[in-house]
N, C-alpha and C positions, 0 to 999 in steps of 0.2 A: 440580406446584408444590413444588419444594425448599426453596425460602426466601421469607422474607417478601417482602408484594409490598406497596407502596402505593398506594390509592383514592383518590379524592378523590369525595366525596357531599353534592352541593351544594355549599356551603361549608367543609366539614369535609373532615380527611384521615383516614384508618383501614389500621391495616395488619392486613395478612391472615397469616395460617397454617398449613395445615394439621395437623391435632391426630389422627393417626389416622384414624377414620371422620368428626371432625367437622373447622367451621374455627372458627379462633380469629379473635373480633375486639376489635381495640385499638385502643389513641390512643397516641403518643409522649407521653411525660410528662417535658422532659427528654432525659437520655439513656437514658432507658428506655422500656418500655412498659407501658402496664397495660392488662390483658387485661379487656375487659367482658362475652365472651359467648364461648360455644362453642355453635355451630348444629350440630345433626348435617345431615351435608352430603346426607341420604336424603331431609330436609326443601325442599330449593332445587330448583326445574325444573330439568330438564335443557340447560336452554339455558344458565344459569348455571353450573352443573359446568363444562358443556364451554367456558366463557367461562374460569372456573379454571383447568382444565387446560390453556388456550394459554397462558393471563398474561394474559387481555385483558382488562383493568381497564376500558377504553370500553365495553366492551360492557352494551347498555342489560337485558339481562335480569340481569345480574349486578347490575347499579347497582341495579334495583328489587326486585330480593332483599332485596339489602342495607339499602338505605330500610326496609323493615319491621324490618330486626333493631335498627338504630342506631333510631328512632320509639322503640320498645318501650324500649328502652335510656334516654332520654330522658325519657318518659315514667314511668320508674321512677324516675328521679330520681339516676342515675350517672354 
């Protein structure tokens, strides 16, 4: 994954990353984005990774990854 990709998680959109070993997760803010979380990516199943490394955003192990980092995110109050 070269460039940012777009999710949509539940209701919400997030774009993705990659940050070196970790992935960056954001919200558009505008014409920007603001970065809430970097996951080191050692932490995601492997079903998720390799959901990454196609681009497959459908893909439901990637999506329930993600559901805990955006929760958490939420739940901090960002």
């Amino acid at each position: 994954m070269s460039d940012d990709m777009t999710i949509r998680i539940d209701s919400e959109q997030y774009v993705l990353r990659r940050d070196g070993e970790g992935l960056q997760v954001g919200r558009h803010n505008g014409g920007d984005v603001v970065w809430l979380e970097t996951v080191d990516l050692d932490l995601l199943p492997a079903p998720a990774r390799e959901a990454l490394d196609r681009g497959d955003t459908s893909d439901e192990a990637l999506l329930t990854a993600l559901r805990g980092v955006t929760q958490a995110e939420i739940e901090r109050g960002a």
